[in-house]
ZADO-1210 file (C-alpha; in nm, 4 decimals, padded with zeros to 6 digits):
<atoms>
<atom x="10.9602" y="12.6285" z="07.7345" code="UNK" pos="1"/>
<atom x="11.2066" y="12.7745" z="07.4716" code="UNK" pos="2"/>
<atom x="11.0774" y="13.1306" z="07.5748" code="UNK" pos="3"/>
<atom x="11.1402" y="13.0273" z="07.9672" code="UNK" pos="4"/>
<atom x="11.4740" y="12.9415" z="07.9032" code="UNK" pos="5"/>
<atom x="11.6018" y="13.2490" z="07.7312" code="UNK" pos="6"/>
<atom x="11.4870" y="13.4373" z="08.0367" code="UNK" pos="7"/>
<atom x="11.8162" y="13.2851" z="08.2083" code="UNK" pos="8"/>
<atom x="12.0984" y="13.5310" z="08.2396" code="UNK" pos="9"/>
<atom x="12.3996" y="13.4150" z="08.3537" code="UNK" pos="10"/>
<atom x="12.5668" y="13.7013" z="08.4266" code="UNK" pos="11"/>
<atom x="12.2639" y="13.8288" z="08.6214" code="UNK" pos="12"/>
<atom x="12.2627" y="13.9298" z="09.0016" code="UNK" pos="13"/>
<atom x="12.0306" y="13.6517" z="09.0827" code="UNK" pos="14"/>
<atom x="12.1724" y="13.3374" z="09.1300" code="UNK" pos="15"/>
<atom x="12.0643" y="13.0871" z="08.8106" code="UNK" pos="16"/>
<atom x="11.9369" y="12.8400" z="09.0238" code="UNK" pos="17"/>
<atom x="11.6652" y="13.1098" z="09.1698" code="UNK" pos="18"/>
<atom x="11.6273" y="13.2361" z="08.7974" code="UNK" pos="19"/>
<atom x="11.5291" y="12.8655" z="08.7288" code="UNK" pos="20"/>
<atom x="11.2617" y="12.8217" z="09.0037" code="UNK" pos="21"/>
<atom x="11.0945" y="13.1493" z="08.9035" code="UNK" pos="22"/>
<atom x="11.0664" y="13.0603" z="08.5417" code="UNK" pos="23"/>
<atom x="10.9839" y="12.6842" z="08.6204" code="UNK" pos="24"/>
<atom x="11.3119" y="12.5585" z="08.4234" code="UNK" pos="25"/>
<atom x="11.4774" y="12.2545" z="08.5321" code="UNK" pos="26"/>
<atom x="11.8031" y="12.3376" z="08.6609" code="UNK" pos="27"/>
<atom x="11.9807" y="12.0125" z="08.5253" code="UNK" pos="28"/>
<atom x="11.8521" y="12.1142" z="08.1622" code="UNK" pos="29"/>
<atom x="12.0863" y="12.4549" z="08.1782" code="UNK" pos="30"/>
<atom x="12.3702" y="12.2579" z="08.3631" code="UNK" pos="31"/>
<atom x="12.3557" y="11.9828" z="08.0343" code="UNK" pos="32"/>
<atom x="12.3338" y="12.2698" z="07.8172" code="UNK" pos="33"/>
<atom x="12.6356" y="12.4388" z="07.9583" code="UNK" pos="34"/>
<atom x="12.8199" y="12.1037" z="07.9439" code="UNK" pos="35"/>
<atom x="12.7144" y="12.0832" z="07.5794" code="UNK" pos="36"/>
<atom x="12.5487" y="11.7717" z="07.6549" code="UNK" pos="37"/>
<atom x="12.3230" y="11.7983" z="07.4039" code="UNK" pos="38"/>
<atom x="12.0548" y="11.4835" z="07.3434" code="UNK" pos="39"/>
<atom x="12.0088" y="11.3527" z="07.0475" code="UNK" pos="40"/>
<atom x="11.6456" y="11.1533" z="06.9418" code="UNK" pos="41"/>
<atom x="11.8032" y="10.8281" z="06.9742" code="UNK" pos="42"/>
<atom x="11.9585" y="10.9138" z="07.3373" code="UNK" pos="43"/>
<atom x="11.6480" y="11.0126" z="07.4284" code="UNK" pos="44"/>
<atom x="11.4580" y="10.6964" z="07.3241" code="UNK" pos="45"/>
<atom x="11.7505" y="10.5099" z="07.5098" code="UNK" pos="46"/>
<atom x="11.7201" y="10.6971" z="07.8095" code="UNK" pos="47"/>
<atom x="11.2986" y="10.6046" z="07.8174" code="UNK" pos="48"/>
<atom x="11.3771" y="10.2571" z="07.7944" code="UNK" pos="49"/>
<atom x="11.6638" y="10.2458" z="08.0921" code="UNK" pos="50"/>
<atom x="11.4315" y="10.4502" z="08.2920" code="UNK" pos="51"/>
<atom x="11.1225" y="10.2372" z="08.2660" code="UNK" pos="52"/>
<atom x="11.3332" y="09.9363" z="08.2818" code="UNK" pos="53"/>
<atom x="11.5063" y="10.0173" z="08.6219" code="UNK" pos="54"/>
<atom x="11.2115" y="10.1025" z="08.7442" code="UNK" pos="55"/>
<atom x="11.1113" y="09.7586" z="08.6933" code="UNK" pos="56"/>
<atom x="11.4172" y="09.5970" z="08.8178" code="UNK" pos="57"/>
<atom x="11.6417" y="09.8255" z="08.9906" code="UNK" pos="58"/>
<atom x="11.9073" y="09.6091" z="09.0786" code="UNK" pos="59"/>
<atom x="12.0232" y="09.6055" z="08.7194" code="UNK" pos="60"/>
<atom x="12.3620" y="09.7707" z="08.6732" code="UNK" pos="61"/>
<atom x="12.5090" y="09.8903" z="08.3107" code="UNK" pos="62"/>
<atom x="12.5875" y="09.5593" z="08.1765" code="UNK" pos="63"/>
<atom x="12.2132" y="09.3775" z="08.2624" code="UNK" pos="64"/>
<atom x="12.0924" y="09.7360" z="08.1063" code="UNK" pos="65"/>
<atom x="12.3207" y="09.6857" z="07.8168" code="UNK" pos="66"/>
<atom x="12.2019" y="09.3162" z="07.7445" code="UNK" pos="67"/>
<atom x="11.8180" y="09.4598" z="07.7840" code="UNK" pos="68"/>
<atom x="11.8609" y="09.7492" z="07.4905" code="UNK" pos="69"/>
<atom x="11.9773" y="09.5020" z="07.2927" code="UNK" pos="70"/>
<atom x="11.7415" y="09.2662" z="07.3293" code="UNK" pos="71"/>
<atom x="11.5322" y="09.5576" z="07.2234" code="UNK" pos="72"/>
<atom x="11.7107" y="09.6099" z="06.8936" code="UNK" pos="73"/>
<atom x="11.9419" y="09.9010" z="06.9947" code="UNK" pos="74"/>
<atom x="12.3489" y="09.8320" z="06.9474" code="UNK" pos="75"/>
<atom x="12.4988" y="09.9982" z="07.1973" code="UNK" pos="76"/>
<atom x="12.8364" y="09.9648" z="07.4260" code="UNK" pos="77"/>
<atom x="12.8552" y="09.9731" z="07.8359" code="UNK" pos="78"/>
<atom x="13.0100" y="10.2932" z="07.8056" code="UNK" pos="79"/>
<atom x="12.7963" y="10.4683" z="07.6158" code="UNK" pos="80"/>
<atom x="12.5056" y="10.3116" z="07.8779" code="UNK" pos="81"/>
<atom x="12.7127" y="10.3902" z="08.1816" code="UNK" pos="82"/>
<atom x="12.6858" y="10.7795" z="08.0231" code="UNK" pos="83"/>
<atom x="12.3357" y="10.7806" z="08.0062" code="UNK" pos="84"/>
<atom x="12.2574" y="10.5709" z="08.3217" code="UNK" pos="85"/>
<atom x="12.4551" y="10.8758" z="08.5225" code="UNK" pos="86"/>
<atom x="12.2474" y="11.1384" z="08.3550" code="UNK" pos="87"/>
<atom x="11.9375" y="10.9757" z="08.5068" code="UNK" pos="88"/>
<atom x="12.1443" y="10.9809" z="08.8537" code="UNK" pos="89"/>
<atom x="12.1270" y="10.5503" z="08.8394" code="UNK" pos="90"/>
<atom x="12.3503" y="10.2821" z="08.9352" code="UNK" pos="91"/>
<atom x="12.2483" y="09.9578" z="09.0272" code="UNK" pos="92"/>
<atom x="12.1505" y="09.8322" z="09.3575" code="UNK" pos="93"/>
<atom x="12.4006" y="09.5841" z="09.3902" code="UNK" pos="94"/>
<atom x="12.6714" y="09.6075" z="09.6174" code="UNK" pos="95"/>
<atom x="12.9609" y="09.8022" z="09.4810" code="UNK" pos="96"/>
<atom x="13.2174" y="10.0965" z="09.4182" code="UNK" pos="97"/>
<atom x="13.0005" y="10.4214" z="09.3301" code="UNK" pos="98"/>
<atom x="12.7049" y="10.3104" z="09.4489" code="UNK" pos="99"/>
<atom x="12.4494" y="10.5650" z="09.7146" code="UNK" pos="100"/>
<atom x="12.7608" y="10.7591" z="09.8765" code="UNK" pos="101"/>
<atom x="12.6458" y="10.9042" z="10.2134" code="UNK" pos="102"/>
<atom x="12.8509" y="11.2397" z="10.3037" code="UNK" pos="103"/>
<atom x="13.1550" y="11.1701" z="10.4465" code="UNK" pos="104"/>
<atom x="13.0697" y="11.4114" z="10.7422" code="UNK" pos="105"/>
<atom x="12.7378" y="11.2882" z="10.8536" code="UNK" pos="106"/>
<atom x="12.6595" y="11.0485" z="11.1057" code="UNK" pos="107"/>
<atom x="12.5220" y="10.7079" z="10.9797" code="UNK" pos="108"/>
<atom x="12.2559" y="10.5337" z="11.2140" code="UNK" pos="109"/>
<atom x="12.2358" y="10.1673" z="11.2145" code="UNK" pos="110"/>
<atom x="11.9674" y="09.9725" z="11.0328" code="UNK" pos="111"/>
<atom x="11.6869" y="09.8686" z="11.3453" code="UNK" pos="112"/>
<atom x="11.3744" y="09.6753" z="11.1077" code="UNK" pos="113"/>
<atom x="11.5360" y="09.3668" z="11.0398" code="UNK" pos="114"/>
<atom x="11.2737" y="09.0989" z="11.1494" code="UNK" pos="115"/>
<atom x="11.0451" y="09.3925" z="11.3116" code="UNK" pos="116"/>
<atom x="10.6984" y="09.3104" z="11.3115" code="UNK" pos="117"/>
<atom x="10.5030" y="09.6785" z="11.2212" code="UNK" pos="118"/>
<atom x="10.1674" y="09.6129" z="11.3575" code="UNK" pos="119"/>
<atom x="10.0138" y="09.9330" z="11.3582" code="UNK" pos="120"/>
<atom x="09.9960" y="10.2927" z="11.1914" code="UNK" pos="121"/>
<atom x="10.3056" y="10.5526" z="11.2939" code="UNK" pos="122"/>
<atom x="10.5072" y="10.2462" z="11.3756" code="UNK" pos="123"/>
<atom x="10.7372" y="10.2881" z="11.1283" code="UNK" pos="124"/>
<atom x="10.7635" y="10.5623" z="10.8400" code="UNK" pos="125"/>
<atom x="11.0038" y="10.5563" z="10.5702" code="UNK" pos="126"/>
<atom x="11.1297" y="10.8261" z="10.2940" code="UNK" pos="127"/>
<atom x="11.2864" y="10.8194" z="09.9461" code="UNK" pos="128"/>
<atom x="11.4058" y="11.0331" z="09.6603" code="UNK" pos="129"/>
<atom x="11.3292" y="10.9050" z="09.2708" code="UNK" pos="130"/>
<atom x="11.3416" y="11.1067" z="08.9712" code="UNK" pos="131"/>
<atom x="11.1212" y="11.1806" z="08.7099" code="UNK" pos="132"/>
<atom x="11.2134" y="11.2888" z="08.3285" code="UNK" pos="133"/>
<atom x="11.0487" y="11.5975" z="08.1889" code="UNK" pos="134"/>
<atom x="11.0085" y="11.7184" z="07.8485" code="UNK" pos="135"/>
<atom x="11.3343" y="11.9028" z="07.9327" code="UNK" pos="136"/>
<atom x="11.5523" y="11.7944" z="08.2565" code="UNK" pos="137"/>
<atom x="11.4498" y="11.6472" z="08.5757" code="UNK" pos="138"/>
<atom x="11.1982" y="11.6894" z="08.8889" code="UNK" pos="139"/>
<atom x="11.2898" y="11.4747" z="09.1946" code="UNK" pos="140"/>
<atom x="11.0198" y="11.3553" z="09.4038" code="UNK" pos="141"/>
<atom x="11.0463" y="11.2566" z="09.8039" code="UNK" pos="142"/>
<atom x="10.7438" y="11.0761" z="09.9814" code="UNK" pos="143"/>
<atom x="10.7020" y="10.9882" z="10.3124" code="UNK" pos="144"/>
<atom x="10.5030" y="10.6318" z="10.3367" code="UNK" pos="145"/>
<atom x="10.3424" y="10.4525" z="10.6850" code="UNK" pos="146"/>
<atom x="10.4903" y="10.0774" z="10.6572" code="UNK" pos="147"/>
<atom x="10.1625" y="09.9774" z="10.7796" code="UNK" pos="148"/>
<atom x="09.9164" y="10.1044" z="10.5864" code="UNK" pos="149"/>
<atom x="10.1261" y="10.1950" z="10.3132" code="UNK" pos="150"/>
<atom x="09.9839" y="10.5927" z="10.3071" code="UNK" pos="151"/>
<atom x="10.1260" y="10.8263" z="10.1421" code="UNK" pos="152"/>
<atom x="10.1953" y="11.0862" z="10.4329" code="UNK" pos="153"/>
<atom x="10.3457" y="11.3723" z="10.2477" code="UNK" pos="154"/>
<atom x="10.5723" y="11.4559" z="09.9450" code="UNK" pos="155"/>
<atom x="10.7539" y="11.7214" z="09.7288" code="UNK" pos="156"/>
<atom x="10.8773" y="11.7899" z="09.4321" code="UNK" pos="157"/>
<atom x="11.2112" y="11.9843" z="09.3713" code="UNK" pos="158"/>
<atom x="11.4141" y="12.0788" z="09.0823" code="UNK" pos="159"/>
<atom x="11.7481" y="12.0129" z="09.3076" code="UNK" pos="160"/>
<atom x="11.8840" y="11.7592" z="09.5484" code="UNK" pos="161"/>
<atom x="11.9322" y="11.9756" z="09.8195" code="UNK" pos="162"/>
<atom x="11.8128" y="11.8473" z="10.1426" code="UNK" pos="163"/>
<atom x="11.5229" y="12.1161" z="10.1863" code="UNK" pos="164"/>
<atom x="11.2441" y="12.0082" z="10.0144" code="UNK" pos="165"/>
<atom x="11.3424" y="11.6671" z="10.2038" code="UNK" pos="166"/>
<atom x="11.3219" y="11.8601" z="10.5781" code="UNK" pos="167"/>
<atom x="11.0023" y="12.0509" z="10.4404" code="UNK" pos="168"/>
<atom x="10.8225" y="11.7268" z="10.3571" code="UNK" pos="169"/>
<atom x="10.9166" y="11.5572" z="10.6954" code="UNK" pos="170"/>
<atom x="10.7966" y="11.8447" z="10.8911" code="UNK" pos="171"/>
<atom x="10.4806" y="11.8410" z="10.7303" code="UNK" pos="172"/>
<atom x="10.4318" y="11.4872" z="10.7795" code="UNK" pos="173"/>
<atom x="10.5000" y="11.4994" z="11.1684" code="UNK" pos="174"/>
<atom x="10.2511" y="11.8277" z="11.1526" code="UNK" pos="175"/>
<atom x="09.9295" y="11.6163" z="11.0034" code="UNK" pos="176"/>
<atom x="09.9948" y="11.2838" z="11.1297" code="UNK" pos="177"/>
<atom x="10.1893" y="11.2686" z="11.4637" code="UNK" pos="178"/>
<atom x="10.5422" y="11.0764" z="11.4758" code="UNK" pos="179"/>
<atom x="10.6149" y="10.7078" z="11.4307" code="UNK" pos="180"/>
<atom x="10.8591" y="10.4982" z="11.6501" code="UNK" pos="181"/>
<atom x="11.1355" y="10.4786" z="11.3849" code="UNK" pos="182"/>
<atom x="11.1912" y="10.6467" z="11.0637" code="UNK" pos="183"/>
<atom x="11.3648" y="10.4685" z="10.8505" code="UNK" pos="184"/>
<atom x="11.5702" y="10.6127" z="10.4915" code="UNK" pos="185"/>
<atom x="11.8620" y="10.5387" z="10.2841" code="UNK" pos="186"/>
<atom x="12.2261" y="10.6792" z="10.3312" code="UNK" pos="187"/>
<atom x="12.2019" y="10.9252" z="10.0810" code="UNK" pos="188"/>
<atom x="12.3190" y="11.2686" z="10.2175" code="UNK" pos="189"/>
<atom x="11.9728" y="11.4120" z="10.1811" code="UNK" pos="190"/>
<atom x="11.9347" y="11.1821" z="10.4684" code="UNK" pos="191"/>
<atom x="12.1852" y="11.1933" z="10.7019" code="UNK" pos="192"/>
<atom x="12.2024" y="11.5735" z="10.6868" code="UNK" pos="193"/>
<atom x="12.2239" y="11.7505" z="11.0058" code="UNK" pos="194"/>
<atom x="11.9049" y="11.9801" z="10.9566" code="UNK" pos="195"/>
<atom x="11.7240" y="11.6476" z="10.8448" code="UNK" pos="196"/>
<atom x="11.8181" y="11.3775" z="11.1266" code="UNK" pos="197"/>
<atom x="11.7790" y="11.6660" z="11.3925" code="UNK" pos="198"/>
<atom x="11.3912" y="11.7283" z="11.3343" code="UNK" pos="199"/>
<atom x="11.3963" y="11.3439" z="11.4257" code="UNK" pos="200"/>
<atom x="11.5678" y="11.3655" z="11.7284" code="UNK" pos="201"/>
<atom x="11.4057" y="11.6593" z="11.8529" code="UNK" pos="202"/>
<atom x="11.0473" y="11.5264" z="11.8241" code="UNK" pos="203"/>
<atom x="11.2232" y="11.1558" z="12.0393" code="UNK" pos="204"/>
<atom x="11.2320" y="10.9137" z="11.7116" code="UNK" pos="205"/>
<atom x="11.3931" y="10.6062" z="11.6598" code="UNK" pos="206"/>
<atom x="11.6236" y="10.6304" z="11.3038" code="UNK" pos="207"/>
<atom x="11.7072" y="10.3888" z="11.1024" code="UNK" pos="208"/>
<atom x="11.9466" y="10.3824" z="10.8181" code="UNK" pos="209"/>
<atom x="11.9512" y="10.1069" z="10.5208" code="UNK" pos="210"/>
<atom x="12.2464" y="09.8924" z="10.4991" code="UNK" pos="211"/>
<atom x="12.4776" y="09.9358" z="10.1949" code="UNK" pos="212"/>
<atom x="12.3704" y="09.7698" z="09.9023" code="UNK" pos="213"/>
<atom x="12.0485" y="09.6174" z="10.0922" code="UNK" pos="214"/>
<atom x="11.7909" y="09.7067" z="09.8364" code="UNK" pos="215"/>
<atom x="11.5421" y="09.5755" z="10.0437" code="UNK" pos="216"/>
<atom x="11.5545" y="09.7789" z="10.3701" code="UNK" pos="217"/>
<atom x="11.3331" y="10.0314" z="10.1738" code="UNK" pos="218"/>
<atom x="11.1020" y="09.7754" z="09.9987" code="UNK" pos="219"/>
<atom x="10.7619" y="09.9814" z="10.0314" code="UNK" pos="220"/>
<atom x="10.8990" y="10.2618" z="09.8850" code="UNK" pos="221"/>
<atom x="11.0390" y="10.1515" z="09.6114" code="UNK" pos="222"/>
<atom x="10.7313" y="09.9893" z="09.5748" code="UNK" pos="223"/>
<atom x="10.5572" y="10.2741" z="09.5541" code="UNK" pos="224"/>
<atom x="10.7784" y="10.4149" z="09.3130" code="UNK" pos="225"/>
<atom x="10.7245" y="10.1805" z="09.0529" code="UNK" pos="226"/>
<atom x="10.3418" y="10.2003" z="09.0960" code="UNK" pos="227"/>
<atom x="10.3440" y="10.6267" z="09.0473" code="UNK" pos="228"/>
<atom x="10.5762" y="10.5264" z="08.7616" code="UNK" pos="229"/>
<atom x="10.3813" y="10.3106" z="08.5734" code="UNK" pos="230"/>
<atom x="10.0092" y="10.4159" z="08.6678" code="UNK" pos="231"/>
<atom x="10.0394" y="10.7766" z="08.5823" code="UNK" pos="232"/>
<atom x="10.4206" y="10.9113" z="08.5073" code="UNK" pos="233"/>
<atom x="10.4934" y="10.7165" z="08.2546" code="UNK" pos="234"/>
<atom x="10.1036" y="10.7469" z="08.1264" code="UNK" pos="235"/>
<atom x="10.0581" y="11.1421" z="08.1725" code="UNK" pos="236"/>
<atom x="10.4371" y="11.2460" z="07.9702" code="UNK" pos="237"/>
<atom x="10.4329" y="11.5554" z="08.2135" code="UNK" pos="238"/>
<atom x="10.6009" y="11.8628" z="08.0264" code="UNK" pos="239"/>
<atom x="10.6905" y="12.0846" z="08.2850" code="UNK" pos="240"/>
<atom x="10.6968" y="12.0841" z="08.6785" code="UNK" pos="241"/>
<atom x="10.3868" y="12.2638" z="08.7603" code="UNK" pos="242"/>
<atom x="10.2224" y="11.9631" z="08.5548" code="UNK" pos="243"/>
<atom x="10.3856" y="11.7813" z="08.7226" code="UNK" pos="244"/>
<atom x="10.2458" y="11.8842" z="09.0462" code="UNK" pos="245"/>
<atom x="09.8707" y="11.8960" z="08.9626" code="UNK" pos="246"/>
<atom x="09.9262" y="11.5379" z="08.8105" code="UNK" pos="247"/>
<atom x="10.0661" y="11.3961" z="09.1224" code="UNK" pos="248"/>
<atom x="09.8414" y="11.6087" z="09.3727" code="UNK" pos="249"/>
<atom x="09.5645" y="11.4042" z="09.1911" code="UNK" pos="250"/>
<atom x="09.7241" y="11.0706" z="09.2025" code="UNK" pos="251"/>
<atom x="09.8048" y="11.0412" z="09.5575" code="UNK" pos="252"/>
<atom x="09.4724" y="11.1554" z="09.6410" code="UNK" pos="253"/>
<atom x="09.3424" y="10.8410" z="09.4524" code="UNK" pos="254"/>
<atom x="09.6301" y="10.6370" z="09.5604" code="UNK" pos="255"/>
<atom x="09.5632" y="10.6866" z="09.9325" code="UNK" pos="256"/>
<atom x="09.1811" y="10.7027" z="09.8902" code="UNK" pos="257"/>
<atom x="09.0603" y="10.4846" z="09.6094" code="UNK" pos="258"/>
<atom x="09.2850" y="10.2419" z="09.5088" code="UNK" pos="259"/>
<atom x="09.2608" y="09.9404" z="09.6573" code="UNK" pos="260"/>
<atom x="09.5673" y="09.7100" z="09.7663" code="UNK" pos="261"/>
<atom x="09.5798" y="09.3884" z="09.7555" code="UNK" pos="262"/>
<atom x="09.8267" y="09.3396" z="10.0193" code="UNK" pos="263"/>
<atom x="09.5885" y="09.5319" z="10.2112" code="UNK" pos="264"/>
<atom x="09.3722" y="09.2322" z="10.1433" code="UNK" pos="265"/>
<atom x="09.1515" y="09.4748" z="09.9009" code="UNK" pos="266"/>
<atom x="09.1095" y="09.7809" z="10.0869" code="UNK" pos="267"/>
<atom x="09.2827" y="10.1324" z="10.0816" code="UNK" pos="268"/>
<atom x="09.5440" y="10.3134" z="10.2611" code="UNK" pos="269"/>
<atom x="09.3462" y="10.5518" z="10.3910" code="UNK" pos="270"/>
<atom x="09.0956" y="10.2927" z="10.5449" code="UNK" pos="271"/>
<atom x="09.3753" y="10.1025" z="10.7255" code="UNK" pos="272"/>
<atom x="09.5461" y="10.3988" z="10.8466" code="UNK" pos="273"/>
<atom x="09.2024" y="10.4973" z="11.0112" code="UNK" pos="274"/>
<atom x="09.1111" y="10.1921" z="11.1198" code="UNK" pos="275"/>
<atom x="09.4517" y="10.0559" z="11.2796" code="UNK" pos="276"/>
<atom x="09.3481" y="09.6877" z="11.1206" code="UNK" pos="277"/>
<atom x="09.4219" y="09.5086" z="10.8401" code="UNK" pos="278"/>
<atom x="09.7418" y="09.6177" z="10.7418" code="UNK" pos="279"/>
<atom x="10.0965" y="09.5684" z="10.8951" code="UNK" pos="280"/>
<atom x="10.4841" y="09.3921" z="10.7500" code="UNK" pos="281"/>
<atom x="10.7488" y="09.2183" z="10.8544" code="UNK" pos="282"/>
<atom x="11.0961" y="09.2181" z="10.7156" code="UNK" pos="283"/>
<atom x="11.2923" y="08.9887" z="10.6135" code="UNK" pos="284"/>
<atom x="11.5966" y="08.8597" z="10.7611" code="UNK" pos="285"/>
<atom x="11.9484" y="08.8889" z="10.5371" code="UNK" pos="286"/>
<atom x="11.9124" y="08.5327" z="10.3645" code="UNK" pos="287"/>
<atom x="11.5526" y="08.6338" z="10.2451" code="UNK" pos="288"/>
<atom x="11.3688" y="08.4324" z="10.5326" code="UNK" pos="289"/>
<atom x="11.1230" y="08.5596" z="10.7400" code="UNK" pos="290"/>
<atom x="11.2803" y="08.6505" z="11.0671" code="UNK" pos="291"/>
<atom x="11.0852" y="08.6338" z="11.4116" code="UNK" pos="292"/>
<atom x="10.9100" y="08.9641" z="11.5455" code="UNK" pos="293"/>
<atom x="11.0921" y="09.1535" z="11.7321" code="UNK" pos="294"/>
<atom x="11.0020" y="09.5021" z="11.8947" code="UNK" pos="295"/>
<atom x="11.2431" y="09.8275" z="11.7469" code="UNK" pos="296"/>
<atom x="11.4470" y="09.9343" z="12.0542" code="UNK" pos="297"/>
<atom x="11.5893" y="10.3169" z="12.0043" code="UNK" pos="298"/>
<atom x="11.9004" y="10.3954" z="11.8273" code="UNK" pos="299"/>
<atom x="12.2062" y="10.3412" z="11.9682" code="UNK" pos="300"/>
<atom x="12.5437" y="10.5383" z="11.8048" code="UNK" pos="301"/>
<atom x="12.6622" y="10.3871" z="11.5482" code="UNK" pos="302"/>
<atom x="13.0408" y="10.2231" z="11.5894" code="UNK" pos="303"/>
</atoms>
């Protein structure tokens, strides 16, 4: 990796973050090194431990996360926690300032799944970002995931934030597997994008934006983040992102084909989406009852 990163010339014609791509650097590694954000062991040991815990509960902001590492014998302040919980791109999923910002430019759909009975496959789809340490920097990983049957539909990795890799993986899912009724995501800009929410529109599809601070809207994904997390991430240590990809091409082969889901009363993703039985959700209503079906109707403009 050390020989990778000397390749990087700054004052080269190509732009750095093509000269990172090519030499499979992380692009957030030479932006911390040019901030002289240098991480020490103990950082990095602290920064393992807020990771896997948010995974588990990611409604926990800085001061939960502060309380947890010292419960785990590490002294540390909210500042210094705040500082590493931002280089990990993580706040809480609380409502709040700071919190998921959407751009101020882009249109923001309103939320249609409350109390929406999914009772079949491409019903509804739904789409996330989530990071994942490296020996050195970051990879961010989008999936695409059918509410009923809880596939994996398609996903990509990307060493950046920018919306592309988000548009490539959505295009690929409509390609293999049709369209749903709604799509459903977050507010994050990724998101709301123009070149994102217009592949939507063009092929006629409902969307469907979270609510602010409703860490629920998005349940199955974040679901399935903590399973990838703690079945193989966290297991594996990948190095670099080509490891990274091999690792993951394998998992979500055995995710989707082997592993069986209990939810799914035993059987797999792959089965249910087949089949068209056995699978299905409903979501709850905003004081954590279960709201009566109702059918998605399209999206109106938001006010």
């Amino acid at each position: 990796m050390s020989t990778r990163r000397a390749w990087l010339v700054r004052e080269d014609a190509l732009a750095l973050s093509r000269q990172c791509a090519l030499a499979g650097v992380a692009r957030s590694w030479v932006y911390a090194a040019s901030a002289g954000a240098a991480v020490d062991a103990l950082d990095l040991r602290l920064l393992s431990l807020i990771d896997e815990e948010y995974t588990r509960h990611p409604f926990y902001g800085s001061r939960r996360m502060v309380i947890y590492l010292q419960k785990q014998g590490h002294t540390v302040n909210r500042k210094h926690v705040q500082r590493l919980m931002r280089v990990l791109g993580l706040a809480g999923m609380a409502p709040g300032p700071a919190t998921s910002k959407p751009h101020p430019e882009h249109k923001i759909y309103p939320y249609l799944l409350r109390g929406v009975a999914v009772t079949r496959p491409n019903h509804v789809w739904s789409t996330d970002i989530t990071y994942i340490r490296l020996a050195h920097g970051f990879a961010y990983l989008v999936a695409i995931i059918d509410w009923y049957s809880r596939r994996v539909l398609a996903w990509r990795l990307s060493n950046t934030l920018e919306a592309g890799f988000c548009v490539d993986c959505l295009e690929d899912a409509l390609r293999v597997h049709g369209r749903p009724t709604v799509f459903n995501t977050d507010q994050g800009s990724q998101f709301t994008s123009t070149a994102f929410t217009r592949v939507l529109l063009d092929a006629g599809i409902n969307i469907s934006m979270d609510g602010r601070g409703r860490a629920l809207d998005n349940i199955f994904v974040e679901r399935l983040w903590r399973t990838v997390k703690y079945e193989d991430v966290y297991l594996k240590g990948y190095a670099s992102l080509p490891e990274l990809l091999l690792g993951l091409t394998e998992y979500f082969a055995f995710y989707n084909g082997e592993r069986p889901h209990q939810s799914l009363d035993y059987r797999t993703p792959d089965e249910v989406h087949r089949s068209g039985t056995g699978g299905g959700a409903c979501i709850v209503d905003r004081f954590g009852d279960r709201a009566d079906p109702v059918v998605a109707t399209p999206a109106r403009e938001a006010a």
